[in-house]
N, C-alpha and C positions, 0 to 999 in steps of 0.2 A: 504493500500500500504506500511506503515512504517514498519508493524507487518513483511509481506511476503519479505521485504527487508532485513530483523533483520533475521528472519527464514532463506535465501538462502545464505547469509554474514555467519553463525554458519555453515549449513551445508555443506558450500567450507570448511570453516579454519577447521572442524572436519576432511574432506576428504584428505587435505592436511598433517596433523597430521598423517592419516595410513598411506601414504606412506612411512614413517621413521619406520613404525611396521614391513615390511617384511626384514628381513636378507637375503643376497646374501649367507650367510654360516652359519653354525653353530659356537657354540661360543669356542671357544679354549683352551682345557686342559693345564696347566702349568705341567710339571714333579715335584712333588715335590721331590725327590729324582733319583739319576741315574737310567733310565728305559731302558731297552732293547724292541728295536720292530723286528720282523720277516718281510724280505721283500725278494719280486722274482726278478727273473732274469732283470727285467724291473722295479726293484727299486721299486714299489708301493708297498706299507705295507699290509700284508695279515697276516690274523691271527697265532699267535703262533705254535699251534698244525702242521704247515706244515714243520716248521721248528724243531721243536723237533720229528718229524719221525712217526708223527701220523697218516697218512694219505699215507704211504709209501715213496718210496725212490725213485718216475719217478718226484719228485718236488723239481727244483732245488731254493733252497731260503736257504737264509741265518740270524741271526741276527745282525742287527746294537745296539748298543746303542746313546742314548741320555742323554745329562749329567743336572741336574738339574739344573728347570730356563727355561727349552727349551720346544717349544710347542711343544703339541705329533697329529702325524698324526692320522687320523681316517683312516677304513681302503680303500684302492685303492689308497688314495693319494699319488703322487711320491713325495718322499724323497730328489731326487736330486735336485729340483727346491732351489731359493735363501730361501725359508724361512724355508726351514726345515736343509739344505746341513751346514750348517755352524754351526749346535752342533751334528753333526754326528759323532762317531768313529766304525771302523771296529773292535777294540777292547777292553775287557773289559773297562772301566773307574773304577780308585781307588775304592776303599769300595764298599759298598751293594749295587748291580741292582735290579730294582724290575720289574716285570711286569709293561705292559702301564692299566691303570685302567680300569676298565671297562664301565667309560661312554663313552671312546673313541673305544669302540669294537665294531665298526659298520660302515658303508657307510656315505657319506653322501648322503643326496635328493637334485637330479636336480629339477626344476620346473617341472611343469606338466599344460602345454596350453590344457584350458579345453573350449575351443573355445568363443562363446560368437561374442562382436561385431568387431572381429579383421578379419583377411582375410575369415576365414566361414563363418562370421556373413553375409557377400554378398548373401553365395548362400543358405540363409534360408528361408525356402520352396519353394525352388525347385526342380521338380525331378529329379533323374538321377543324 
């Protein structure tokens, strides 16, 4: 009984430990340097290439810059919200701009409800 007590005490406190492993976000680029982002009409950051005319001329986006020190959006994320809006400029910032790096060239991932014992887990095996 003391053994099986020891064993269900570890594997709560281990269970309780992953829950601090999942991130609600990914983790946040710093600018090292003044960095220019590309964003659309609705503010959300869309890659470069739309804004330098790559992609033609029916896509209305512009670039913002971000001055170094400032987190860089991944893309979709709106810019206007408080935590991006406040190192924002509409133009250039002194000295060299650089691109945003490329670990930030991408989405981020929502969750993914892969069912189990939450509201499906009810209606498992049954049919229809």
């Amino acid at each position: 009984m003391d053994r099986k007590l020891t064993l269900t005490a570890t594997l709560a406190a281990a269970l309780t430990g992953l829950s601090g492993c999942s991130s609600n976000g990914a983790r946040e680029v710093v600018a090292a340097n003044n960095t220019r982002i590309c964003v659309d009409e609705w503010s959300n950051r869309i890659d470069d290439d739309y804004c330098e005319g790559r992609y033609g001329s029916g896509h209305r986006s512009s670039f913002l810059y971000l001055r170094a020190g400032s987190p860089i959006p991944y893309y979709y994320d709106n810019v206007r919200g408080a935590k991006y809006a406040r190192y924002l400029s509409p133009t250039p910032l002194g000295g060299a701009v650089n691109r945003a790096p490329s670990s930030v060239n991408m989405s981020r991932s929502s969750a993914i409800s892969r069912g189990g014992l939450g509201s499906s887990g009810r209606s498992f095996g049954r049919g229809g």
